[in-house]
TIVO-2410 file (N, C-alpha, C; in nm, 3 decimals):
# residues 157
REC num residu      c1      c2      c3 atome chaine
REC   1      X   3.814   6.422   3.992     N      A
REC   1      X   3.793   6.492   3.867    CA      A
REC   1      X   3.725   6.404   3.763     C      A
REC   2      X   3.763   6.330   3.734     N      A
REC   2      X   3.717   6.190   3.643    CA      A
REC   2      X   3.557   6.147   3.677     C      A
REC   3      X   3.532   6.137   3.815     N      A
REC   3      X   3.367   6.131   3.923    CA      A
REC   3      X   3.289   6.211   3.810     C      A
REC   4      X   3.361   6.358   3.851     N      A
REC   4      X   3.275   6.495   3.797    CA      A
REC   4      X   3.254   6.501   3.629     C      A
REC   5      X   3.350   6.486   3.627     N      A
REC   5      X   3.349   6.487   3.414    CA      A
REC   5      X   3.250   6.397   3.402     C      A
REC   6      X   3.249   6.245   3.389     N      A
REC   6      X   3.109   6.160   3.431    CA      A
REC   6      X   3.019   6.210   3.456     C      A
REC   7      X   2.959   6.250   3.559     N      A
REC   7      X   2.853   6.309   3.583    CA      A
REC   7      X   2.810   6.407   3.502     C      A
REC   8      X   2.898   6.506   3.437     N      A
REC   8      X   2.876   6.585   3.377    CA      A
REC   8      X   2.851   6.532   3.238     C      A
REC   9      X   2.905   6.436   3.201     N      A
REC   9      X   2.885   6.398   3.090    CA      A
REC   9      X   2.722   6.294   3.067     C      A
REC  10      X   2.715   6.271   3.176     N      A
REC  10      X   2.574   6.217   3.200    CA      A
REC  10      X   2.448   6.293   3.199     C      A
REC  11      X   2.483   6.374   3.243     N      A
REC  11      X   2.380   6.518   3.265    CA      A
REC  11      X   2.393   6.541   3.125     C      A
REC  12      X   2.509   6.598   3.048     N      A
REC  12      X   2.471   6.626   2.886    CA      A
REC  12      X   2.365   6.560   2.816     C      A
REC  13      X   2.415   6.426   2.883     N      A
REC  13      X   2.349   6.307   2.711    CA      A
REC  13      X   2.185   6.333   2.727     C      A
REC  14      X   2.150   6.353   2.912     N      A
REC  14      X   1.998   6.377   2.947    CA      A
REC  14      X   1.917   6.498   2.857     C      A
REC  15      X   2.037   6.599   2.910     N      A
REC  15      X   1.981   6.735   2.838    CA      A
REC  15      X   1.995   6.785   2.730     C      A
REC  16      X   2.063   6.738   2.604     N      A
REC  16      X   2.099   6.777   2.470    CA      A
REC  16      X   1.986   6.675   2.392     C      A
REC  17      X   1.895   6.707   2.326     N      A
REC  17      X   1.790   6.599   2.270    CA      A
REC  17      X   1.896   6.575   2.139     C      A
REC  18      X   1.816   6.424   2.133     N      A
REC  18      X   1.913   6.354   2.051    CA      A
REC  18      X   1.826   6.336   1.915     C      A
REC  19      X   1.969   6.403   1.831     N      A
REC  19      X   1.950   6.457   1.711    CA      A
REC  19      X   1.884   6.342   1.580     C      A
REC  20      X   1.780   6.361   1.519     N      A
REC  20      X   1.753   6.261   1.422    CA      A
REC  20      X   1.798   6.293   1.290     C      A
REC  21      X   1.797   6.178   1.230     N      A
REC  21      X   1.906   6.217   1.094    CA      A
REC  21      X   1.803   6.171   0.979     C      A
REC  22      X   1.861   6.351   0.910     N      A
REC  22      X   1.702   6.371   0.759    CA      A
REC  22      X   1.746   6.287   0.677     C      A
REC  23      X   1.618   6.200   0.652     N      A
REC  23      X   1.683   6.097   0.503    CA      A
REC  23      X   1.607   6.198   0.380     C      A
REC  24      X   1.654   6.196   0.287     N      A
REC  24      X   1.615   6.227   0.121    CA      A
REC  24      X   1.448   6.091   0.124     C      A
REC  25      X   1.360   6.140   0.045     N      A
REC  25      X   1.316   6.033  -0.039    CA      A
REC  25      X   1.242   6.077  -0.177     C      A
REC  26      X   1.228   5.987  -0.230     N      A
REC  26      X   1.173   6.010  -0.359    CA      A
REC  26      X   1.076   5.895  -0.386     C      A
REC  27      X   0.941   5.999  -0.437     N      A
REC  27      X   0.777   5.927  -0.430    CA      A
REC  27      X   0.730   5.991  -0.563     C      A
REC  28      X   0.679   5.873  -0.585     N      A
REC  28      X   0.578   5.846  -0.736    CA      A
REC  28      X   0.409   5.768  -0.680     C      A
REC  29      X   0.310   5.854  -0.727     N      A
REC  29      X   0.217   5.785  -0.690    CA      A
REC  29      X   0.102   5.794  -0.830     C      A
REC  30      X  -0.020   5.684  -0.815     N      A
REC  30      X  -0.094   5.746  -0.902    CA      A
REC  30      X  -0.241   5.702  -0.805     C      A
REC  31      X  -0.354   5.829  -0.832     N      A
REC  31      X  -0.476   5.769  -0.749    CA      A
REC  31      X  -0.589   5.748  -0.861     C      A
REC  32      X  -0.722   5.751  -0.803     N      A
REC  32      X  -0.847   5.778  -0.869    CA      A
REC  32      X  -0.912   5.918  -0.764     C      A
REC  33      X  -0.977   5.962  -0.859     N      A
REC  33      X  -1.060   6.035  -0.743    CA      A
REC  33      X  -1.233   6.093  -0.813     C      A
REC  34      X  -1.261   6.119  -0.638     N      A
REC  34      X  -1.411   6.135  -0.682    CA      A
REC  34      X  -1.473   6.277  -0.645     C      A
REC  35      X  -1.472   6.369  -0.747     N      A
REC  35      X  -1.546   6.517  -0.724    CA      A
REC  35      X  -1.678   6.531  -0.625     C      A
REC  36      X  -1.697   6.625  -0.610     N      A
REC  36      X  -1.823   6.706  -0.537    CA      A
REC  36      X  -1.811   6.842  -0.555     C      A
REC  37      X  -1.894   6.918  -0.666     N      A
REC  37      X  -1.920   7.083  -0.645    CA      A
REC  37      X  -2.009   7.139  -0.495     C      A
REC  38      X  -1.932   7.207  -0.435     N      A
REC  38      X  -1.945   7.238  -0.304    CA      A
REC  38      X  -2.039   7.396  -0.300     C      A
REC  39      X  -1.980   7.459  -0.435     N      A
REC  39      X  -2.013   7.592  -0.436    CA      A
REC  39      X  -1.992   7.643  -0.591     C      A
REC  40      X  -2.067   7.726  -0.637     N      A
REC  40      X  -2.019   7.794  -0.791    CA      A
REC  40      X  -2.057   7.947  -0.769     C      A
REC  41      X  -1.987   8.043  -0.798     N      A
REC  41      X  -2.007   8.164  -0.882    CA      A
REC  41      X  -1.966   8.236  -0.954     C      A
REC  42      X  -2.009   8.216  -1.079     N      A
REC  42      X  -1.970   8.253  -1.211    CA      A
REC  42      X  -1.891   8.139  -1.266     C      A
REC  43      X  -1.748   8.207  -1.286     N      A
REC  43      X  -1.641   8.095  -1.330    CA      A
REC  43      X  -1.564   7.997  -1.201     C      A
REC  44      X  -1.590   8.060  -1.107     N      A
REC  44      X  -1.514   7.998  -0.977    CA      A
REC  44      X  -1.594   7.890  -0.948     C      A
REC  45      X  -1.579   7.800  -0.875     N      A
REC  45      X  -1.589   7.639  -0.832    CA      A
REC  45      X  -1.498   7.630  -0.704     C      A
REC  46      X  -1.567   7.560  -0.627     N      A
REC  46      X  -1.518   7.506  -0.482    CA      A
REC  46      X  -1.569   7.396  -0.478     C      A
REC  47      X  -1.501   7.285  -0.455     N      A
REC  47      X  -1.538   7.129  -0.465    CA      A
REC  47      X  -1.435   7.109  -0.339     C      A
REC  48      X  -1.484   6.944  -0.346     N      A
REC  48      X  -1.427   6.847  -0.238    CA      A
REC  48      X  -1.432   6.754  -0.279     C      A
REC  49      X  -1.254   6.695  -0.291     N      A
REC  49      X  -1.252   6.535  -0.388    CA      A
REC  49      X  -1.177   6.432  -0.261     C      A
REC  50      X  -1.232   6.357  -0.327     N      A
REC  50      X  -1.197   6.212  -0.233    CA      A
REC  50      X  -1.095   6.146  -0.338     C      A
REC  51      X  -0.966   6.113  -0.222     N      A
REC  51      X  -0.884   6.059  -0.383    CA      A
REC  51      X  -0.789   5.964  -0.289     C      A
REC  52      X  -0.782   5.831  -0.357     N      A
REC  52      X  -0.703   5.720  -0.310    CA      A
REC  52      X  -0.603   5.637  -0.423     C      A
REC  53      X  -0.543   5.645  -0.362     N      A
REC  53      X  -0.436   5.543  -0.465    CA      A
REC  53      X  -0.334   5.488  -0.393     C      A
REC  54      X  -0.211   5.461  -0.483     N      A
REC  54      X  -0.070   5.416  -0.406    CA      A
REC  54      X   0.024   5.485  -0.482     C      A
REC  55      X   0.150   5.467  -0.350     N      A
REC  55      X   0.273   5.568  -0.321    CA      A
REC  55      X   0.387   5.439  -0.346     C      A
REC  56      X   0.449   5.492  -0.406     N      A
REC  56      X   0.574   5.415  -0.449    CA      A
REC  56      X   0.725   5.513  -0.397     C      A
REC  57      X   0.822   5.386  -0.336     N      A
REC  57      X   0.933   5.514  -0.317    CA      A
REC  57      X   1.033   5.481  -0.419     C      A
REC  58      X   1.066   5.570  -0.507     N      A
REC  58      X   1.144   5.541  -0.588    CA      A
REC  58      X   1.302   5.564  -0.606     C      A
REC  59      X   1.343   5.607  -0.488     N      A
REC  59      X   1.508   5.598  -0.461    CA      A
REC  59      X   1.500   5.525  -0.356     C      A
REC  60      X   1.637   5.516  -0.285     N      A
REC  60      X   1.688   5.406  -0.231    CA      A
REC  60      X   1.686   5.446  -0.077     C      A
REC  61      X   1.632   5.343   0.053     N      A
REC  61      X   1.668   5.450   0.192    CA      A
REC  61      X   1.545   5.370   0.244     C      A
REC  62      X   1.554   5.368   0.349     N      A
REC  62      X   1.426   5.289   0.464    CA      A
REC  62      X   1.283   5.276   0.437     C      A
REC  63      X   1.288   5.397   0.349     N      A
REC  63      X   1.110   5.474   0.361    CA      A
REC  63      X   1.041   5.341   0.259     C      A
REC  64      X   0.878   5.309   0.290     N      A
REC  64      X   0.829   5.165   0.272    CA      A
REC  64      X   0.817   5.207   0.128     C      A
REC  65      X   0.853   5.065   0.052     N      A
REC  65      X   0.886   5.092  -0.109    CA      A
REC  65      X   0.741   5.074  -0.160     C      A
REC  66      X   0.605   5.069  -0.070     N      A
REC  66      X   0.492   5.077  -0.135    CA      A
REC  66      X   0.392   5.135  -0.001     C      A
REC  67      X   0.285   5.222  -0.041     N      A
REC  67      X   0.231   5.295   0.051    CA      A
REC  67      X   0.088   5.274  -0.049     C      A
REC  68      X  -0.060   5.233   0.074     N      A
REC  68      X  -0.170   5.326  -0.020    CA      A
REC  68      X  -0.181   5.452   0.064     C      A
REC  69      X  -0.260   5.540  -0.015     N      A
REC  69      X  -0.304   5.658   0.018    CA      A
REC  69      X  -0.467   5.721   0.034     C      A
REC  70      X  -0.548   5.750   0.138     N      A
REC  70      X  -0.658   5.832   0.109    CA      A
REC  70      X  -0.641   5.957   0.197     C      A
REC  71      X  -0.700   6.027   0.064     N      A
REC  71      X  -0.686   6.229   0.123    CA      A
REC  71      X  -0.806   6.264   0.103     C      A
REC  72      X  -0.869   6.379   0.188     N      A
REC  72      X  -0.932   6.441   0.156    CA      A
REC  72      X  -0.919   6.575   0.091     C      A
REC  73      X  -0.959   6.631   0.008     N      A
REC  73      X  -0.934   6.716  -0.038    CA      A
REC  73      X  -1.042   6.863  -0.104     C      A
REC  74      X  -0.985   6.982  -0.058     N      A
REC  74      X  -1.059   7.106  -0.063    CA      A
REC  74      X  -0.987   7.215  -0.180     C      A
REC  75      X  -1.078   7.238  -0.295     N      A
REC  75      X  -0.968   7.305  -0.417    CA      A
REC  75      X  -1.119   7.405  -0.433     C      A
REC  76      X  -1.029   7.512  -0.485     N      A
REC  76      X  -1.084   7.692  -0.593    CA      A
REC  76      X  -1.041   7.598  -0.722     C      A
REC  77      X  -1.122   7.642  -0.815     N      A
REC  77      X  -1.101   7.647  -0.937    CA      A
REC  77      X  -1.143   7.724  -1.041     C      A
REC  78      X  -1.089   7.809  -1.132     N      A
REC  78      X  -1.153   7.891  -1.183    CA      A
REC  78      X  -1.082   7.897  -1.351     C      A
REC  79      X  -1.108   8.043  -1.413     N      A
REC  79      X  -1.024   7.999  -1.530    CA      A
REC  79      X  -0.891   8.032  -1.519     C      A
REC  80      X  -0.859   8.095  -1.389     N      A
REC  80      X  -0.699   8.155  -1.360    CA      A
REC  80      X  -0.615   8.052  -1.325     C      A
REC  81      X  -0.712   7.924  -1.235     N      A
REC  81      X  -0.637   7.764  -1.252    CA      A
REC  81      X  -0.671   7.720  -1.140     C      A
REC  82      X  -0.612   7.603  -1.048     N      A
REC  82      X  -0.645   7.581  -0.925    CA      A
REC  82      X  -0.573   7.546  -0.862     C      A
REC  83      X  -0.653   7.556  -0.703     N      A
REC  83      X  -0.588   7.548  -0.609    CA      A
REC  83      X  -0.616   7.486  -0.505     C      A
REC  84      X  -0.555   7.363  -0.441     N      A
REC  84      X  -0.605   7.269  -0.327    CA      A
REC  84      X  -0.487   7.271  -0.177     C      A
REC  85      X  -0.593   7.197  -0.110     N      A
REC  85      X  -0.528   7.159   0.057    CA      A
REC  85      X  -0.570   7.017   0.067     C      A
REC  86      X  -0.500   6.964   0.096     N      A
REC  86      X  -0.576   6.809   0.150    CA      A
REC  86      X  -0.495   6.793   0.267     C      A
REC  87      X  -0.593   6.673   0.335     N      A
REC  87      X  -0.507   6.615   0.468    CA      A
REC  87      X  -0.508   6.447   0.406     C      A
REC  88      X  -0.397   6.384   0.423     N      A
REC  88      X  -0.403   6.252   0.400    CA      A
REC  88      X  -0.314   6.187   0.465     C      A
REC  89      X  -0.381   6.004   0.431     N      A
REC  89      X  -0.328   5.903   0.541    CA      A
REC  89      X  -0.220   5.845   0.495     C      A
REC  90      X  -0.080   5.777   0.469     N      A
REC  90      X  -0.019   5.700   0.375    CA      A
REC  90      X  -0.030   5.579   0.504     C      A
REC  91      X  -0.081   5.452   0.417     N      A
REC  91      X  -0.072   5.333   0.505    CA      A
REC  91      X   0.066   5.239   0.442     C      A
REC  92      X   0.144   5.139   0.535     N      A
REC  92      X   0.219   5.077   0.509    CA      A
REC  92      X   0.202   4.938   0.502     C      A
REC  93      X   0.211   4.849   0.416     N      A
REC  93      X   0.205   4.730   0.436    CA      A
REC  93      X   0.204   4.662   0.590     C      A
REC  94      X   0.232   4.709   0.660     N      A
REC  94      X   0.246   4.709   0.818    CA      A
REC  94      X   0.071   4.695   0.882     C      A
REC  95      X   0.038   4.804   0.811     N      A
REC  95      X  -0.065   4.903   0.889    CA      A
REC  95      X  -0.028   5.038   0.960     C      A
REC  96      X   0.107   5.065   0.976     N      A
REC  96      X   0.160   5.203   0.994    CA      A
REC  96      X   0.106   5.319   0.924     C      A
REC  97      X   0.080   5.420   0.957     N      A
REC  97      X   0.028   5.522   0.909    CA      A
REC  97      X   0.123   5.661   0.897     C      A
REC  98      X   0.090   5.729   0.833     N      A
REC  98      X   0.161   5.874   0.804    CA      A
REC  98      X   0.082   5.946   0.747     C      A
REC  99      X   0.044   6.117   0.852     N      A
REC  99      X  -0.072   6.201   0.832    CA      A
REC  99      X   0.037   6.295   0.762     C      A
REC 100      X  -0.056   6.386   0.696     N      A
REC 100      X   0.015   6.468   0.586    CA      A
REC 100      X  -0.044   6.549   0.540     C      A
REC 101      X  -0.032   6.656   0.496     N      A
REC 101      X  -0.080   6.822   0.500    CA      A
REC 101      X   0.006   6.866   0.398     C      A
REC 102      X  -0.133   6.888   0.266     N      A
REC 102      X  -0.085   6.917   0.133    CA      A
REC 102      X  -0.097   7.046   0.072     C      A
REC 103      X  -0.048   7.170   0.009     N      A
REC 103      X  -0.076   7.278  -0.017    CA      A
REC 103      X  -0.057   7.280  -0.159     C      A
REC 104      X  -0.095   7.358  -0.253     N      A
REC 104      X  -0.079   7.413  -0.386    CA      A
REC 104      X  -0.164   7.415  -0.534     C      A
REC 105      X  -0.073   7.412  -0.596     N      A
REC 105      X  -0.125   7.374  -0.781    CA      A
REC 105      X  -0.092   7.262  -0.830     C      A
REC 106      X  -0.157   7.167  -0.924     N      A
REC 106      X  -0.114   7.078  -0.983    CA      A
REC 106      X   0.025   7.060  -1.038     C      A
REC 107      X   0.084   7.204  -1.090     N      A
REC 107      X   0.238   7.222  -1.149    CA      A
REC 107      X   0.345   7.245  -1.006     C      A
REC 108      X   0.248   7.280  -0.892     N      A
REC 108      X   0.330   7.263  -0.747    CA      A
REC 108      X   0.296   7.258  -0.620     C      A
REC 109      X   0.321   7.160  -0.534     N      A
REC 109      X   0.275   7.164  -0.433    CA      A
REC 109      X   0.405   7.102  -0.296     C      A
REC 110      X   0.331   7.160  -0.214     N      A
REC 110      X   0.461   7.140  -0.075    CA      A
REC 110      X   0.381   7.042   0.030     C      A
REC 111      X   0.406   6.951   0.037     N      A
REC 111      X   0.371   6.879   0.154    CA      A
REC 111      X   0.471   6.847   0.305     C      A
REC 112      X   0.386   6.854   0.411     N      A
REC 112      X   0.467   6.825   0.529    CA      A
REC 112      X   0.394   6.688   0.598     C      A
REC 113      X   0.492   6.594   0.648     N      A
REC 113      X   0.414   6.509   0.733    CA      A
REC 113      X   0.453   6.536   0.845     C      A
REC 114      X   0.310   6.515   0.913     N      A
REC 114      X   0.281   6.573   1.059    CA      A
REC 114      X   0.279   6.498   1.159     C      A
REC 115      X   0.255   6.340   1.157     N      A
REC 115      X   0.202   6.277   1.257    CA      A
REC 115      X   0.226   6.139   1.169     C      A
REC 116      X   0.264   5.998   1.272     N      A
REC 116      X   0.260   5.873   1.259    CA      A
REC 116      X   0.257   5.812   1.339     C      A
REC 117      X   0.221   5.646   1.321     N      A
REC 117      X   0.222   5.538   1.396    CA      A
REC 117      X   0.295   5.423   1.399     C      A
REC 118      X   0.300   5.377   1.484     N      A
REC 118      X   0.408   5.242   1.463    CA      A
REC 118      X   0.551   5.284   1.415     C      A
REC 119      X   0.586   5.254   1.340     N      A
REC 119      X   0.739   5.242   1.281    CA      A
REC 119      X   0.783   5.407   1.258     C      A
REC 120      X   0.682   5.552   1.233     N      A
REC 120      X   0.652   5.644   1.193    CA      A
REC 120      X   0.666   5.686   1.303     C      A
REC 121      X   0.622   5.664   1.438     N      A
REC 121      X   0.605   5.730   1.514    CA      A
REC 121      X   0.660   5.877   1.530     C      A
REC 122      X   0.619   5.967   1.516     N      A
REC 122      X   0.754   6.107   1.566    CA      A
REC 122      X   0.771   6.148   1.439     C      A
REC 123      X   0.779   6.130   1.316     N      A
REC 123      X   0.795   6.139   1.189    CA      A
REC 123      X   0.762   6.308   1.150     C      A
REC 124      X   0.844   6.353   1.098     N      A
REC 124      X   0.833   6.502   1.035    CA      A
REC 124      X   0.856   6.547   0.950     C      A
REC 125      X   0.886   6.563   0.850     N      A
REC 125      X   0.945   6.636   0.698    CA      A
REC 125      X   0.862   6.720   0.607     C      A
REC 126      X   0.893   6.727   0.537     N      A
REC 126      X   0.870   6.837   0.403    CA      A
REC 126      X   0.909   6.722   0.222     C      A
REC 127      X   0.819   6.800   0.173     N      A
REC 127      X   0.869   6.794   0.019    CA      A
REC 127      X   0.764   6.813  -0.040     C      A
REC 128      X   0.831   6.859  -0.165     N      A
REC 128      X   0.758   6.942  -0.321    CA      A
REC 128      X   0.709   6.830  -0.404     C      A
REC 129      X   0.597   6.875  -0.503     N      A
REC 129      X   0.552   6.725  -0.577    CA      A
REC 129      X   0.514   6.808  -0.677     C      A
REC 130      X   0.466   6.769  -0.803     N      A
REC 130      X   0.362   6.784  -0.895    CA      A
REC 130      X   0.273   6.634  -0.967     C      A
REC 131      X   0.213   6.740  -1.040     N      A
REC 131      X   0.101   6.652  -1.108    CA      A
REC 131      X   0.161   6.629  -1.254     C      A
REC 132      X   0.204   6.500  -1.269     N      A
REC 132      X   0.286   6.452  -1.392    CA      A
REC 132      X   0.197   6.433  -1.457     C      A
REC 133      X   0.046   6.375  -1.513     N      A
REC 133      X  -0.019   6.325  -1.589    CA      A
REC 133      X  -0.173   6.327  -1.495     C      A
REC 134      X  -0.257   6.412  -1.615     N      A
REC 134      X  -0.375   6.396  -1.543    CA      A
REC 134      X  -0.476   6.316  -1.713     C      A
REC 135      X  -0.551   6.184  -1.592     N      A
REC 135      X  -0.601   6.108  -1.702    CA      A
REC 135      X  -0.727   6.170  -1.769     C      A
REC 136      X  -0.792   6.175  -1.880     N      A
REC 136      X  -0.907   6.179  -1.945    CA      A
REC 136      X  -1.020   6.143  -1.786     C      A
REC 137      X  -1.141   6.232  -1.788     N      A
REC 137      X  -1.241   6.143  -1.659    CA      A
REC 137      X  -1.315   6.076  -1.748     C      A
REC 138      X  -1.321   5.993  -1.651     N      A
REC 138      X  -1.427   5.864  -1.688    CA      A
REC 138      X  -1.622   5.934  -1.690     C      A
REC 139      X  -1.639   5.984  -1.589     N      A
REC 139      X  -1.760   6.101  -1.600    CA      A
REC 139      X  -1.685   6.205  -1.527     C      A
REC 140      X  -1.796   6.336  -1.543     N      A
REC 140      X  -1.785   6.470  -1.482    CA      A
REC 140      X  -1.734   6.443  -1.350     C      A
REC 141      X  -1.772   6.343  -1.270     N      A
REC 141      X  -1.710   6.352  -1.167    CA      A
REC 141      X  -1.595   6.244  -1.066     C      A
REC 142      X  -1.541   6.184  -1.185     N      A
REC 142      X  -1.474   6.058  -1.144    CA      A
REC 142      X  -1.336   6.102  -1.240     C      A
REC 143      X  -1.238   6.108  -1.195     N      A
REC 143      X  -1.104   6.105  -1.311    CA      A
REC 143      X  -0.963   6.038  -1.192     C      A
REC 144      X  -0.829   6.055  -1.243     N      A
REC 144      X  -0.725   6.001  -1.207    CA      A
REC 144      X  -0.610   6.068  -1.212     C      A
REC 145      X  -0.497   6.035  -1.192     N      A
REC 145      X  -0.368   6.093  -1.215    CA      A
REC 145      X  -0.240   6.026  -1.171     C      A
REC 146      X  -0.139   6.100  -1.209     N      A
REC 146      X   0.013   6.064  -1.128    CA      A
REC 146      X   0.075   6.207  -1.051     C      A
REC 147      X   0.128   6.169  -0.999     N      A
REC 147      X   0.182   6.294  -0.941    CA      A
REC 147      X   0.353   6.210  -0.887     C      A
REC 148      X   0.478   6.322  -0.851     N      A
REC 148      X   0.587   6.268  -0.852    CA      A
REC 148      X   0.649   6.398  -0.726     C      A
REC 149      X   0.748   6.357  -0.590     N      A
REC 149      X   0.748   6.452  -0.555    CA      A
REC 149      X   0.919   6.397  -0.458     C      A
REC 150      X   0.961   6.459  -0.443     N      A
REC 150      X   1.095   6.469  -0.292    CA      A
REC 150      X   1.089   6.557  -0.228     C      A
REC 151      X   1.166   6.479  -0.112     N      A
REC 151      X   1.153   6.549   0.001    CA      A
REC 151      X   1.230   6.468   0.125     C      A
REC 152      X   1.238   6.502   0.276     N      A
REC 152      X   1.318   6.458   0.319    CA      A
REC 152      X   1.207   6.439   0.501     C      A
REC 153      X   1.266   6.344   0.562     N      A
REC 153      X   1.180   6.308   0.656    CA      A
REC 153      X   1.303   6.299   0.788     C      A
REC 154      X   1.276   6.308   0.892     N      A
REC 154      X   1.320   6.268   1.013    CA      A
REC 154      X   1.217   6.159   1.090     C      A
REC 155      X   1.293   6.090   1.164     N      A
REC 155      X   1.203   6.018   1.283    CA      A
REC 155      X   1.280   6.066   1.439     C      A
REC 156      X   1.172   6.069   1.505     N      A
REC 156      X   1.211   6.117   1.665    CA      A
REC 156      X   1.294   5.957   1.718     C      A
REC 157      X   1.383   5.944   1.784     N      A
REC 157      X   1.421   5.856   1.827    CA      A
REC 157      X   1.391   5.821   1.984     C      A
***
């Protein structure tokens, strides 16, 4: 009986995937970025901005306490307000990476990370951000910002 329970208990640990545990984090970043009008009609605008900066984690928990960032990014803009998608890289002092898939408005947006390397590997989560401070541009097509966001991540083990 004892043989069988064993075995059986061996067979579980194979077939029950082993569960990863969601950490909280909390991110502050600020970038630069660089416009391109893609399209205009009338009041509407479709651009594509290039925008890099760094990611700071600002509560407490594994996640790297400094990240840079480059996204690409696809936004509507009109006088009703705007609206973007980006895909972006967060690098780690490492060289570790974390891909990421951004949706919304400056007052809200939901991001998921999708994909990593090294230390990231398997990496998945969610979280909400906004745009805390957007700077004066330097020209029509060069300006900056902060943005502030949580959210919570797993790693595959």
């Amino acid at each position: 009986m004892r043989i069988q329970s064993a075995v059986t208990g061996a067979l579980l640990a194979f077939a029950v995937p082993a569960w990863a545990q969601e950490i909280p984090v909390e991110l502050k970043g600020c970038y630069s970025s660089e416009t391109t009008v893609i399209d205009r009609a009338g009041d509407v605008l479709i651009g594509m901005t290039v925008v890099r900066g760094g990611t700071d984690r600002v509560s407490p928990g594994p996640f790297p306490e400094k990240t840079m960032h480059d996204c690409r990014v696809i936004f509507t803009a009109s006088k009703a307000g705007l609206e973007f998608t980006n895909r972006c890289n967060f690098v780690d002092a490492d060289g570790d990476r974390i891909l990421s898939v951004a949706t919304g408005t400056r007052e809200s947006f939901g991001w998921k990370w999708i994909a990593g390397t090294g230390k990231f590997a398997g990496i998945s989560g969610t979280g909400v951000g906004k745009v805390d401070v957007a700077y004066p541009r330097a020209n029509p097509a060069v300006s900056g910002a902060c943005w502030s966001g949580r959210g919570s991540y797993t790693l595959k083990k």
